[in-house]
matplotlib code that plots the C-alpha trace (Angstrom):
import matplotlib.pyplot as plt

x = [-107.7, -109.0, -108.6, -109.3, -110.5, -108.4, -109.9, -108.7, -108.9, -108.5, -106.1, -109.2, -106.6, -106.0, -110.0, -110.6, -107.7, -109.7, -112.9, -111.1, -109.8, -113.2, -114.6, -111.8, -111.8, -115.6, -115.2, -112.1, -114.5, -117.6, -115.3, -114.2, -117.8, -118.4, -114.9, -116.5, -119.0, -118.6, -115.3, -115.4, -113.3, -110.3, -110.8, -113.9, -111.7, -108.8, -111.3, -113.2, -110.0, -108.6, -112.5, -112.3, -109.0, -109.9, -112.4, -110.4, -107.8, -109.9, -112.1, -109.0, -107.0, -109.7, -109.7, -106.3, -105.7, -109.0, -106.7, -103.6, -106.3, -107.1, -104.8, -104.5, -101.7, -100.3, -97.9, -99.6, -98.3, -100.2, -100.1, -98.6, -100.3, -103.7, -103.7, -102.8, -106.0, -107.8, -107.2, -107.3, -111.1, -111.9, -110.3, -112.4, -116.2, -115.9, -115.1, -117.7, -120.1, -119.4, -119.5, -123.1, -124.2, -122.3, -125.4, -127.0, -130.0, -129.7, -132.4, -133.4, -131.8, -128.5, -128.3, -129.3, -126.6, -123.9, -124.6, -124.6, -120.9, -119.9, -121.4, -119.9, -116.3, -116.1, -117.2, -114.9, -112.5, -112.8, -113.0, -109.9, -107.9, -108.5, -107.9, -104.5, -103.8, -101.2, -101.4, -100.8, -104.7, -107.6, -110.3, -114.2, -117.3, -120.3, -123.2, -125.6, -122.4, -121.3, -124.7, -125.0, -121.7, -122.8, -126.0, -124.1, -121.6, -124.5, -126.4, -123.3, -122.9, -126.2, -125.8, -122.7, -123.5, -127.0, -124.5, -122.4, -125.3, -126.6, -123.3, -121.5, -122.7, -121.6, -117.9, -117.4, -116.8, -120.3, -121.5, -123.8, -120.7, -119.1, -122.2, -122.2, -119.0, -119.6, -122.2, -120.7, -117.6, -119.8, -121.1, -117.9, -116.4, -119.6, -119.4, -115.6, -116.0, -119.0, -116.9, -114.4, -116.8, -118.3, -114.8, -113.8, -110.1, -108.9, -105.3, -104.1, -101.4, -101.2, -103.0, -99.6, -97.9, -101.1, -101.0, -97.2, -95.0, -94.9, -91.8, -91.6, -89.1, -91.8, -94.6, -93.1, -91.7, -95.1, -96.9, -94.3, -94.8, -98.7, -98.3, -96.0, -98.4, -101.4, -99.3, -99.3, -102.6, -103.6, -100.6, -102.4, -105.8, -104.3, -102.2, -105.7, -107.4, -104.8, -104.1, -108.1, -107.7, -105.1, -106.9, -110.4, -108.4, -106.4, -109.7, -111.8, -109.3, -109.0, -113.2, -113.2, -110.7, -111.9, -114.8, -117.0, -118.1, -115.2, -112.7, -111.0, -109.8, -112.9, -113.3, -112.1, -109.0, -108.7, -108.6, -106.2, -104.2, -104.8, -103.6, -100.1, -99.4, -97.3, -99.3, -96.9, -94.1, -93.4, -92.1, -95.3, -97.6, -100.6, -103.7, -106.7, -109.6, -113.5, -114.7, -118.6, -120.5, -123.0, -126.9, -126.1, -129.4, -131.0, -129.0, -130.2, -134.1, -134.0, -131.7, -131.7, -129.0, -127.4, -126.7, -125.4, -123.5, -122.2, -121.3, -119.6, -117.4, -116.1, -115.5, -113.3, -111.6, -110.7, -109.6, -107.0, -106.0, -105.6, -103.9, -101.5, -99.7, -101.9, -103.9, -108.0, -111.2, -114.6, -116.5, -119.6, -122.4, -120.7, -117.9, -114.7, -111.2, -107.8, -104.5, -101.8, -99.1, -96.1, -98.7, -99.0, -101.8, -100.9, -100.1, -103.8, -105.2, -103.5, -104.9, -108.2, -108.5, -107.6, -110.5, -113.1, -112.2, -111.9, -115.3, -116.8, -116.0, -119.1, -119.8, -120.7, -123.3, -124.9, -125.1, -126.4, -123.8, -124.3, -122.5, -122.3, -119.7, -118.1, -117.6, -114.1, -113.2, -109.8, -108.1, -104.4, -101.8, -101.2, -102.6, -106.3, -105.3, -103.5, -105.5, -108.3, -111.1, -110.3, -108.4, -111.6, -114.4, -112.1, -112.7, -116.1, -117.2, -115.1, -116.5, -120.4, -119.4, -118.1, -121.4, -123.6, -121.1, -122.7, -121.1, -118.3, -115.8, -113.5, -113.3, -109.9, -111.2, -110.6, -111.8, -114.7, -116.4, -116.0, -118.0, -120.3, -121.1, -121.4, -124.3, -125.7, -125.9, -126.8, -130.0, -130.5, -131.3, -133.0, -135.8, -136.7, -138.3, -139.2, -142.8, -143.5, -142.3, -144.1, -141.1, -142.5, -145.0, -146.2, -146.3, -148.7, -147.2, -150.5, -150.5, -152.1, -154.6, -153.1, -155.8, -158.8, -157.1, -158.0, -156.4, -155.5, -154.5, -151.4, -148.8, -148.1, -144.3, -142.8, -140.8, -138.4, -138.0, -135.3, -135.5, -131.9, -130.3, -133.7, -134.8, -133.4, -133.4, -135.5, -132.6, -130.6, -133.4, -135.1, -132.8, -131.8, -135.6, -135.5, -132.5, -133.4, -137.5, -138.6, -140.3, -143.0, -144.2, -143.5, -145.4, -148.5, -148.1, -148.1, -150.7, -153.1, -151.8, -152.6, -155.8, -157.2, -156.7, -157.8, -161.2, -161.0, -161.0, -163.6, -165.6, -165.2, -166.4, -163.7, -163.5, -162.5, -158.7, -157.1, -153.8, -150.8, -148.6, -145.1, -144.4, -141.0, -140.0, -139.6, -143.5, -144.2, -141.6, -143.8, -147.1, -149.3, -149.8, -153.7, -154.0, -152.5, -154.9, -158.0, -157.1, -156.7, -159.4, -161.9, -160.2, -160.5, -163.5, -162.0, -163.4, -160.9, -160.8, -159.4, -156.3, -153.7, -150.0, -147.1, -144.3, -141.4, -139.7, -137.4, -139.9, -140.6, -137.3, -137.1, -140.7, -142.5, -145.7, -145.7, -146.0, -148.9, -150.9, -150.7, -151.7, -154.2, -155.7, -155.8, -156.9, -159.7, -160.4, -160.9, -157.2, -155.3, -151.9, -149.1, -146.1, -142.9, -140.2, -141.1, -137.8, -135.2, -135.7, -134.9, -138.2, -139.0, -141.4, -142.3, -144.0, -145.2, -149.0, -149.1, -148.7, -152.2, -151.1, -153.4, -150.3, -147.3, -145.4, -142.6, -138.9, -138.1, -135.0, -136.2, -138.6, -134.9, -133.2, -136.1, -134.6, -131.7, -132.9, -132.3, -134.8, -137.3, -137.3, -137.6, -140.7, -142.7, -142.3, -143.5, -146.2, -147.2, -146.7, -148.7, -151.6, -151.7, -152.1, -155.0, -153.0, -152.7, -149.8, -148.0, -144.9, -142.9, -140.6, -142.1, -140.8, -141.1, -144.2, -141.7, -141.9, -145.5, -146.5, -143.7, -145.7, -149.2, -147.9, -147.4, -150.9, -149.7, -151.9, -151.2, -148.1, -146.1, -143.2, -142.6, -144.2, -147.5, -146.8, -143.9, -144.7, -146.9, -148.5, -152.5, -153.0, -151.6, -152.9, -156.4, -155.7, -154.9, -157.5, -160.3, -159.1, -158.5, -155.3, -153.2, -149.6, -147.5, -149.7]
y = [109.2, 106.1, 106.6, 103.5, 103.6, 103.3, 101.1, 101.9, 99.9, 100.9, 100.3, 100.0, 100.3, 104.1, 104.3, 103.1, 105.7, 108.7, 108.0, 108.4, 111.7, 112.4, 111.5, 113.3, 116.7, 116.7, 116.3, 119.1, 121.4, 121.1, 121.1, 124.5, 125.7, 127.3, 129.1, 130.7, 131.9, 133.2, 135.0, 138.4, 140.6, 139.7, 136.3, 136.0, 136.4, 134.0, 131.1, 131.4, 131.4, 128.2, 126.3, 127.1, 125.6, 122.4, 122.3, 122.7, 121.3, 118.0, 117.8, 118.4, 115.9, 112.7, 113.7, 113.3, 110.4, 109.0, 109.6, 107.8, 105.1, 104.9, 103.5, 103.7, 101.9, 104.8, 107.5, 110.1, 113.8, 116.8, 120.3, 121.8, 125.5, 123.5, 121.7, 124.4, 126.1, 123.4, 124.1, 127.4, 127.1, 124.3, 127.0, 129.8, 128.0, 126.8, 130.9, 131.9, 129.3, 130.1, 133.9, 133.1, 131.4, 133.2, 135.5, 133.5, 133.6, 132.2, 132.1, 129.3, 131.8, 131.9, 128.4, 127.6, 130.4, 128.9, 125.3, 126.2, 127.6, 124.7, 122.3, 124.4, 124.7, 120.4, 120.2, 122.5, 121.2, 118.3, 118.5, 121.2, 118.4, 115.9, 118.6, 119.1, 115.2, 114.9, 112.0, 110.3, 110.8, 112.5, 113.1, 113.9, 113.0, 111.0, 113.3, 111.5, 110.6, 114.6, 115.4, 112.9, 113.9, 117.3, 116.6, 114.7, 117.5, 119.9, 117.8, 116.8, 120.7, 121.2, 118.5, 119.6, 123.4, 122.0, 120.2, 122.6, 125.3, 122.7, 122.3, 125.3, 126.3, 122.5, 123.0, 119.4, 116.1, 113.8, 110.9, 112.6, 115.1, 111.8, 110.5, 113.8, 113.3, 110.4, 111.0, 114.1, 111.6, 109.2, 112.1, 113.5, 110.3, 109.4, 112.6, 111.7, 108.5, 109.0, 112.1, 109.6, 107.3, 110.4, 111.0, 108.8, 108.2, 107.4, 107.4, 107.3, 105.1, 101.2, 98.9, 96.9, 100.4, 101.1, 97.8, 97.8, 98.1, 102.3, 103.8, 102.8, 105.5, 108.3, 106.5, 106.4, 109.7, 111.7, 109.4, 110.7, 114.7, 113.9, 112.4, 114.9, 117.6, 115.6, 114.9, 118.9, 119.0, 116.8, 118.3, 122.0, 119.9, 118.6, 121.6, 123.8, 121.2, 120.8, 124.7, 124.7, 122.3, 124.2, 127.5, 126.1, 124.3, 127.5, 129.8, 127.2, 127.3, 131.3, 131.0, 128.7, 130.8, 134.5, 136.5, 137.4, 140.9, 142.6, 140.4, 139.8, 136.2, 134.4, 132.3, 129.2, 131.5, 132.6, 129.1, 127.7, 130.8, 129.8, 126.2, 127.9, 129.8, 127.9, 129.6, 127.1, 129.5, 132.5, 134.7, 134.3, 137.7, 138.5, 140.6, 139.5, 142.8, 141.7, 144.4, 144.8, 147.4, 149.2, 149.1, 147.7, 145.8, 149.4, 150.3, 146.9, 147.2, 150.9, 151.4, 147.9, 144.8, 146.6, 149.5, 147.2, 145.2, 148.5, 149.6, 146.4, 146.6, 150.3, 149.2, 146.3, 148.6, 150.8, 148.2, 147.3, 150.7, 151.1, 147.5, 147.4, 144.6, 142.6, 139.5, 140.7, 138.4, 138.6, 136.0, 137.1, 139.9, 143.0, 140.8, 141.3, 140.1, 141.6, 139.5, 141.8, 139.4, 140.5, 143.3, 144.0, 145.4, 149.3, 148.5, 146.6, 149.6, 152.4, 150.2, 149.8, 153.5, 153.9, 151.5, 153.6, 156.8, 155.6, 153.7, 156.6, 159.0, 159.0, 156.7, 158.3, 155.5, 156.1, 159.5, 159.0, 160.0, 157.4, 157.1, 154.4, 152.9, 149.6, 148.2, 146.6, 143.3, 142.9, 139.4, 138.7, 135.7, 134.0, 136.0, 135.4, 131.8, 129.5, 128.3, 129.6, 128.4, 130.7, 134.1, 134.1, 133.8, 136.0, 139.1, 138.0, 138.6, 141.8, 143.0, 142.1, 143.9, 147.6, 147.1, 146.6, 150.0, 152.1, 151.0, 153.2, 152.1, 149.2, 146.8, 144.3, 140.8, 140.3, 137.2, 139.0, 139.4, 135.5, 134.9, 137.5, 135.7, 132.5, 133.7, 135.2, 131.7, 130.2, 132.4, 132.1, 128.3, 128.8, 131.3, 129.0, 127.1, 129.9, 130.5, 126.8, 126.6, 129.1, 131.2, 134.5, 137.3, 140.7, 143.7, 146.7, 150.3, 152.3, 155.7, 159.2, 161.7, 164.4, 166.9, 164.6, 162.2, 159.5, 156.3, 156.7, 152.9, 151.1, 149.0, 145.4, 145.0, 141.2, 140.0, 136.9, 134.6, 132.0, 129.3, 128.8, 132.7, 134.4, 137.7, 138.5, 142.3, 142.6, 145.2, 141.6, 138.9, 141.3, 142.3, 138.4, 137.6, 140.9, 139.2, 135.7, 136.2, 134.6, 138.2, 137.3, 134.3, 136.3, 139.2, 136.5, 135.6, 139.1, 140.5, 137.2, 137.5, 141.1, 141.1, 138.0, 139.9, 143.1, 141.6, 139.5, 143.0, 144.0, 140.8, 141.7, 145.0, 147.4, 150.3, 149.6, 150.6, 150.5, 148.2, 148.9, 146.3, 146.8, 146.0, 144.9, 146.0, 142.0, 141.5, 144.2, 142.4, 138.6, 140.2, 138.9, 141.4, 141.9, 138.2, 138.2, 141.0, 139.7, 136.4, 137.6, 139.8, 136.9, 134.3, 136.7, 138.1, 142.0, 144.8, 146.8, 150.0, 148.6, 147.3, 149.9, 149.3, 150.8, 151.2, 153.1, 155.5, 153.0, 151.1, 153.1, 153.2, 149.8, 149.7, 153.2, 152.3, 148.8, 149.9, 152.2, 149.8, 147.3, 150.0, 151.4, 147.5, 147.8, 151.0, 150.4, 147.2, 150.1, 149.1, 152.7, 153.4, 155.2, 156.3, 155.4, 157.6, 160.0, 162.2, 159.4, 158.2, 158.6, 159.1, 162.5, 164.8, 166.0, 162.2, 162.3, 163.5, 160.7, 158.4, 156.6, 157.3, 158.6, 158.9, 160.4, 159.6, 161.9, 159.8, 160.0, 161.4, 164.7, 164.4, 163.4, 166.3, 168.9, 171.6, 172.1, 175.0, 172.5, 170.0, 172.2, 173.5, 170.3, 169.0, 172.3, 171.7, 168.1, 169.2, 172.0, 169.8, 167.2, 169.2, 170.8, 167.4, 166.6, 163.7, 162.4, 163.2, 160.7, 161.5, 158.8, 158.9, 160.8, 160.3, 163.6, 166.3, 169.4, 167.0, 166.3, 170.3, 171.1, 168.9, 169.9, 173.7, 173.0, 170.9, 167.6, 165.6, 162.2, 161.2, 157.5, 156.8, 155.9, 158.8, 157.6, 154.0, 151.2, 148.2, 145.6, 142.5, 141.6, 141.3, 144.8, 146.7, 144.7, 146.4, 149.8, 150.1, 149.2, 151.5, 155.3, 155.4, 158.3, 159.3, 157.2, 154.3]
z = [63.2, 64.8, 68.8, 71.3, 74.8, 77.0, 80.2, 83.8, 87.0, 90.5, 94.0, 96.2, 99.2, 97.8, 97.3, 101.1, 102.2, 100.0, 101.8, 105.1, 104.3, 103.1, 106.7, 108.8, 106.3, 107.4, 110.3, 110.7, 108.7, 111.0, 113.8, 112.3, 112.0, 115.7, 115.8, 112.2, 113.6, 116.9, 116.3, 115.6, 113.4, 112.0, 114.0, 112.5, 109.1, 110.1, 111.1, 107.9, 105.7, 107.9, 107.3, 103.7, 103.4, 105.4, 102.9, 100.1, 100.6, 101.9, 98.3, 96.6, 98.7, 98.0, 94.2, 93.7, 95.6, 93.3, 91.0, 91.8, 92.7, 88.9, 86.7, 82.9, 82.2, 80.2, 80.9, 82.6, 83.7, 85.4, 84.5, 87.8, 87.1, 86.0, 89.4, 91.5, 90.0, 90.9, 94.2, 94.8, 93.1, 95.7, 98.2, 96.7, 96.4, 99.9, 101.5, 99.4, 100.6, 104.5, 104.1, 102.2, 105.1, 107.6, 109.9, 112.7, 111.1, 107.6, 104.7, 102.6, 99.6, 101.2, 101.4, 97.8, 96.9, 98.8, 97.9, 94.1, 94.7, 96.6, 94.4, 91.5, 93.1, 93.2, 90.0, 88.4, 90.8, 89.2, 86.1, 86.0, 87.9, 84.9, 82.3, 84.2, 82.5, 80.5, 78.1, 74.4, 73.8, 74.3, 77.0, 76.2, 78.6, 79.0, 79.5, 81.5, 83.9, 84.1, 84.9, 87.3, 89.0, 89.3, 90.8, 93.1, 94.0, 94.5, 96.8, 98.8, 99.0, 100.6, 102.7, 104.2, 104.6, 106.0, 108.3, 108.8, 110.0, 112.4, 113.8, 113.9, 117.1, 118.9, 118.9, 120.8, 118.8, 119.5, 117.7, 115.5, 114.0, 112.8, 111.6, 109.8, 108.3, 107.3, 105.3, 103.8, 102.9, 101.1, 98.9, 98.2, 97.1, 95.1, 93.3, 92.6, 91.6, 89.1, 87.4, 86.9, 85.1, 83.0, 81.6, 78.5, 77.7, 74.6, 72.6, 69.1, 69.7, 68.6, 70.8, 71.6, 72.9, 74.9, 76.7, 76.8, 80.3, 81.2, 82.2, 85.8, 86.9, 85.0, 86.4, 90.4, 89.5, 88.8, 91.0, 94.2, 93.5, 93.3, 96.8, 98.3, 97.2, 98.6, 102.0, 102.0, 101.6, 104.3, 106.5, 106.3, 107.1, 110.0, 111.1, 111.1, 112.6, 115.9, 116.1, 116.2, 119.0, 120.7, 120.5, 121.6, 124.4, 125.6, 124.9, 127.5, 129.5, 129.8, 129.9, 132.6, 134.6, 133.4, 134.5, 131.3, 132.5, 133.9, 132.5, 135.9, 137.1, 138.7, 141.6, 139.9, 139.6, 143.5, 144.5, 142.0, 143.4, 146.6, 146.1, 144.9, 148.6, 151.1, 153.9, 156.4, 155.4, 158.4, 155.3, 153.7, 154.9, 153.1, 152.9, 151.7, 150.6, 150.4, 149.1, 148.9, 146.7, 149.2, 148.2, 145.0, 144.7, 144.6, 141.5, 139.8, 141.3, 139.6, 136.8, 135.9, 135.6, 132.6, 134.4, 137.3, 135.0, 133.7, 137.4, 137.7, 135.2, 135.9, 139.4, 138.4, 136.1, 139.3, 141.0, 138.4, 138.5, 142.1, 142.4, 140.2, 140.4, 143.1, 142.9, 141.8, 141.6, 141.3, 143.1, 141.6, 142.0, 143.8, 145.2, 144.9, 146.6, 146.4, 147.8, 149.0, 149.1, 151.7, 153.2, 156.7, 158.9, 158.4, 154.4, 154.3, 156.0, 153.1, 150.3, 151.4, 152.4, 148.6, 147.8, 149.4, 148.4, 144.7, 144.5, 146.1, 143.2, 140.8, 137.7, 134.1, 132.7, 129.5, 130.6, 134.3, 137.3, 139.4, 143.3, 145.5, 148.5, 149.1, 152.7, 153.2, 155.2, 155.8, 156.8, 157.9, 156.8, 159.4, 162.1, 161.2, 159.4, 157.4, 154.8, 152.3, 154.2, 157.3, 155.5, 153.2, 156.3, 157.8, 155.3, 154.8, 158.7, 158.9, 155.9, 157.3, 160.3, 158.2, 156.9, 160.0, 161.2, 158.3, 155.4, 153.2, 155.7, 156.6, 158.9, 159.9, 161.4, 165.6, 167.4, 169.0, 165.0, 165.1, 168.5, 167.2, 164.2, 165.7, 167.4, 165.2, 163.1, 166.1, 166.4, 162.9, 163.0, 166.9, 165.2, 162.4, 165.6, 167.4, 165.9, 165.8, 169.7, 170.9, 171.9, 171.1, 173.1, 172.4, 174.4, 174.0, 174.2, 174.9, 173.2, 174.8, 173.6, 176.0, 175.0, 175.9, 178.7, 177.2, 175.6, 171.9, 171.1, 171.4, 169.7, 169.4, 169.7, 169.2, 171.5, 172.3, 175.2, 174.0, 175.9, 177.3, 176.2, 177.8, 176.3, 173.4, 171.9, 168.8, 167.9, 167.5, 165.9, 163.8, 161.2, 161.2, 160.5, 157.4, 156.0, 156.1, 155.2, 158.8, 159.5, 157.5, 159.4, 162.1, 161.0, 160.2, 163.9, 165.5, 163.5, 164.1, 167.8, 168.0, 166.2, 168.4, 172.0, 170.7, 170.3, 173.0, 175.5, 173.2, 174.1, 177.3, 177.5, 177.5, 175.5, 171.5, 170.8, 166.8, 167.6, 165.4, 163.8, 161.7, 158.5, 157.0, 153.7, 152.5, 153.7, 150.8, 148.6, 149.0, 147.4, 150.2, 152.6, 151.1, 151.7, 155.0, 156.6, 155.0, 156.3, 160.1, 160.2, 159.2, 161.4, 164.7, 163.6, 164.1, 162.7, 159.8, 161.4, 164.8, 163.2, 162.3, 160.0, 160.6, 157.6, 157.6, 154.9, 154.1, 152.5, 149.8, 148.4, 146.5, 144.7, 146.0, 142.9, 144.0, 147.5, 147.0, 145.3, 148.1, 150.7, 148.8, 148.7, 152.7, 152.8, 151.0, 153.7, 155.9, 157.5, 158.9, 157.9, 160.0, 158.8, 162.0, 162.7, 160.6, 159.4, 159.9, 156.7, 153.0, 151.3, 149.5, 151.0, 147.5, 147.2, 150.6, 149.6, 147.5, 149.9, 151.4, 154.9, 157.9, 160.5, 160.7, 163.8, 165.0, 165.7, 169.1, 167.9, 167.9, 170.5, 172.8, 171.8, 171.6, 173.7, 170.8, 168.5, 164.9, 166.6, 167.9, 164.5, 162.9, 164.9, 164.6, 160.6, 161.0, 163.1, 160.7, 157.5, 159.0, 160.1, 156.3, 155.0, 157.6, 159.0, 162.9, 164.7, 167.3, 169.0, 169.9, 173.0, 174.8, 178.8, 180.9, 181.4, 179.9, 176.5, 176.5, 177.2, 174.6, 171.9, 173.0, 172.4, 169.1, 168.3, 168.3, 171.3, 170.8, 172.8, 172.9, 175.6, 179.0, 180.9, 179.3, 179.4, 179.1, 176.6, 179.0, 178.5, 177.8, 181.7, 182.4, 179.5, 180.6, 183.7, 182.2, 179.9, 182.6, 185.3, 184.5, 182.3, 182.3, 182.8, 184.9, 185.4]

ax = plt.figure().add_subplot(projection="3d")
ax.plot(x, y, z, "-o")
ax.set_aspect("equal")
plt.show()
């Protein structure tokens, strides 16, 4: 039977419109490409479903609008199970392409592998949605045209996974995603468009019937189903797309507002919280907590920040627990902040008695029982303020001060905490000058051989003259200097001060004296204490064995290898090393003949209280634990005769404190060192 071909022509208005859902489908489905891959679980499983069917239902979409585009003037129908199968293959390819290519890290196989099953999916797609034609004639295909159409469909596939790996982790629109879908639109629609041309229609019937007028009310009536399902198609791609939105939105939202460790509100939080009070309100009362995790940069130096992370989180989990029902931050690090709203004093007190007592209970990490404390600073709506700015300054001096009182306690916020901070900032900014103006002088307390009568040395002790607050204690500017680094430009100063009028006396005849200096734990912590020595002795020309350093236990508890090493370096300058207030501290005594010391010096402490039986007992096992390890003994302290014979008793005969000498200045230890020293003078 003789067929004849049947020639179509196209709406290029319903062409424009299937490249433009071409474009936005891309652009939905690369949109959809982050929440694929960084979900988890059965998110992970809903996200990938929901990309698959923007995909689908997008390729799908353009080809039968490509269709409705292409008219043959003959009656036409569609197979309704045929084009549901078209589809759900579309549907299929496309999850089976972005599970391929799913793992961060994805090979060039996977890629191949899910670009042939996209690239397979449109073409059979396609072809499934022009068998699902219905007409007075037959279909066949051009086979240069088929081929060409699916090379096109396979290279629009690796294109758009290509695309879609390079985006997936860029969840924001930009200019180069819509360049992106753009280009992914044109290869769709190419792909489309040339497997129209590859497919030849042809009828049986007469030529006249062919060309004649269709049934309009068939025609409109197949053409409207083919648009209501292609409106649902594009409905679903634009119901994924905006519940993607939505989600993304809400989940930023919940980010921005969240803490990502413990999973408490955040900072951002407190203040939006904070913005809600009406503190002008008599009725309002609240508490505010700042809670503080004692020594925690010792868990993190030692154990590492995954155990402190760790830490972290079980303590905010406490804190829930204990709270119930009450407003909990994290401002970040070890902070945290609990609002008692309608709390009094008595009620702040309970709670944060509560606090301590719980955090104080040990931590099971990975096996390791770990303890620590928290210092509490407690603040007062409106007694101690009105507004954010004061309540939260409030709890942050009180808490400072519970720490300064020896931590695992708390602290409620008085006026008096306020004046003391304020100067303490006040001589925070006066001894960044201090050096610079020439505000500070040494003193030299001389130390005692008791068994020879003769001087032993003496040590350099900083002092401060501010120039309108006069003398201030070092008890008060030195742990500002430790906590703000200044101590070591100060300790430069004193050591180079020292050093210089040590061999000054020397130049002028009198007898040669080892002057000791202290060391702070953060001049360890800057690495350039080797440099620092070396570069005093040669500026004032002293000799090494003249210049003593003092460190104290505490020291060693941070980085005890990395503090060996550097005394080792000055040890081997020829520089001594004394160990201060010996039995005070925290250090081990099992590590204590490991440590490159020379000195121990006894804490006056003990040499105080010496007539009590425990401190007696102490010092004679200093003494004796000294003299085993061959080290020099100094007792520090030391202000009556009954002390000094008490100490020389035992073997230890060099002696520090009052009855031997107060701290004096270069003219008086001048003095003392070039008439006949002894007790008293």
């Amino acid at each position: 039977m003789h067929h004849n071909i049947l020639q179509g022509h196209y709406n290029y208005w319903m062409v424009l419109l299937s490249f433009v859902i071409a474009v936005f489908s891309s652009h939905s489905a690369l949109t959809l490409a982050a929440k694929i891959t960084n979900a988890k679980g059965r998110s992970q499983l809903g996200w990938l479903l929901a990309g698959s069917c923007v995909m689908g239902c997008g390729v799908w979409s353009i080809h039968f609008i490509g269709m409705l585009a292409y008219s043959l003037n003959i009656k036409i129908t569609y197979d309704v199970l045929i084009t549901l199968l078209s589809l759900l293959s579309m549907i299929l390819a496309s999850y089976i392409a972005f599970r391929i290519t799913l793992p961060v890290q994805v090979r060039l196989l996977h890629l191949a592998i899910g670009g042939f099953f996209m690239g397979s999916g449109i073409v059979v797609m396609h072809y499934t949605g022009i068998a699902a034609m219905q007409m007075g004639g037959r279909i066949s295909y051009d086979p240069v045209y088929w081929g060409i159409s699916s090379a096109i469909a396979l290279t629009a596939s690796y294109a758009s996974l290509f695309l879609f790996l390079k985006f997936r982790n860029r969840s924001g629109a930009s200019m180069m995603k819509w360049l992106s879908s753009l280009i992914m639109g044109l290869a769709i629609c190419g792909m489309h468009y040339t497997g129209v041309k590859a497919v030849i229609f042809s009828s049986s019937l007469p030529v006249n019937v062919i060309s004649g007028a269709p049934e309009e009310m068939s025609e409109m009536h197949i053409k409207l189903i083919l648009m209501v399902c292609v409106s649902a198609a594009i409905l679903v791609i634009l119901s994924i797309s905006s519940i993607a939105v939505y989600f993304e939105r809400h989940a930023m939202k919940g980010m921005a507002y969240t803490d990502e460790l413990t999973s408490l509100p955040n900072r951002y939080k407190m203040n939006q919280f904070f913005d809600a009070q009406d503190f002008q309100s008599e009725d309002n009362r609240m508490a505010l907590l700042f809670i503080d995790l004692d020594r925690f940069k010792n868990v993190n130096d030692t154990l590492g920040h995954d155990f402190g992370d760790m830490l972290v989180r079980s303590v905010g989990d406490r804190l829930k627990r204990v709270l119930q029902g009450s407003e909990i931050f994290r401002l970040g690090g070890d902070e945290f902040l609990a609002a008692l709203c309608g709390a009094g004093k008595e009620e702040a007190e309970a709670w944060a008695q509560k606090l301590l007592d719980e955090i104080k209970q040990p931590f099971v990490l990975n096996g390791y029982e770990l303890y620590i404390t928290s210092s509490i600073g407690i603040s007062l709506s409106p007694q101690h303020g009105t507004d954010r700015h004061s309540l939260l300054k409030a709890a942050d001096t009180a808490m400072y001060k519970a720490k300064e009182e020896g931590k695992n306690r708390y602290r409620v916020f008085d006026k008096s905490l306020d004046t003391g901070i304020i100067r303490k900032l006040g001589l925070e900014n006066d001894l960044r000058r201090a050096v610079h103006n020439g505000e500070f002088f040494v003193l030299y307390q001389p130390k005692w051989d008791a068994l020879s009568g003769k001087a032993a040395g003496m040590e350099a002790l900083i002092r401060w003259r501010h120039p309108e607050l006069g003398i201030i204690s070092p008890a008060e500017f030195i742990p500002i200097a430790e906590e703000t680094g200044l101590i070591i430009p100060m300790t430069r100063w004193i050591m180079e001060e020292a050093c210089r009028q040590n061999k000054l006396w020397q130049d002028e005849g009198l007898e040669p004296q080892c002057v000791s200096v202290n060391l702070s734990v953060r001049v360890f912590e800057s690495q350039n204490l080797l440099e620092m020595v070396q570069a005093t002795l040669a500026k004032t020309g002293l000799a090494a064995r003249y210049l003593e350093v003092e460190i104290t236990e505490s020291i060693l508890i941070s980085d005890i290898q990395g503090t060996i090493r550097q005394l080792i370096e000055l040890r081997e300058l020829g520089i001594k090393i004394a160990m201060d207030d010996f039995g005070s501290g925290y250090s081990s005594l099992g590590s204590l003949d490991k440590l490159p010391i020379d000195t121990l010096k006894i804490d006056q402490l003990f040499i105080r209280e010496y007539e009590s039986g425990s401190k007696k007992a102490i010092i004679q096992a200093i003494i004796t634990l000294g003299q085993q390890l061959n080290l020099e003994l100094v007792a520090e302290g030391v202000e009556t005769i009954e002390q000094s014979e008490f100490l020389n008793s035992l073997g230890c005969r060099i002696m520090q404190g009052y009855y031997y000498g107060k701290p004096m200045n270069e003219e008086q230890i001048r003095e003392w060192l070039g008439g006949r020293p002894g007790p008293h003078r």
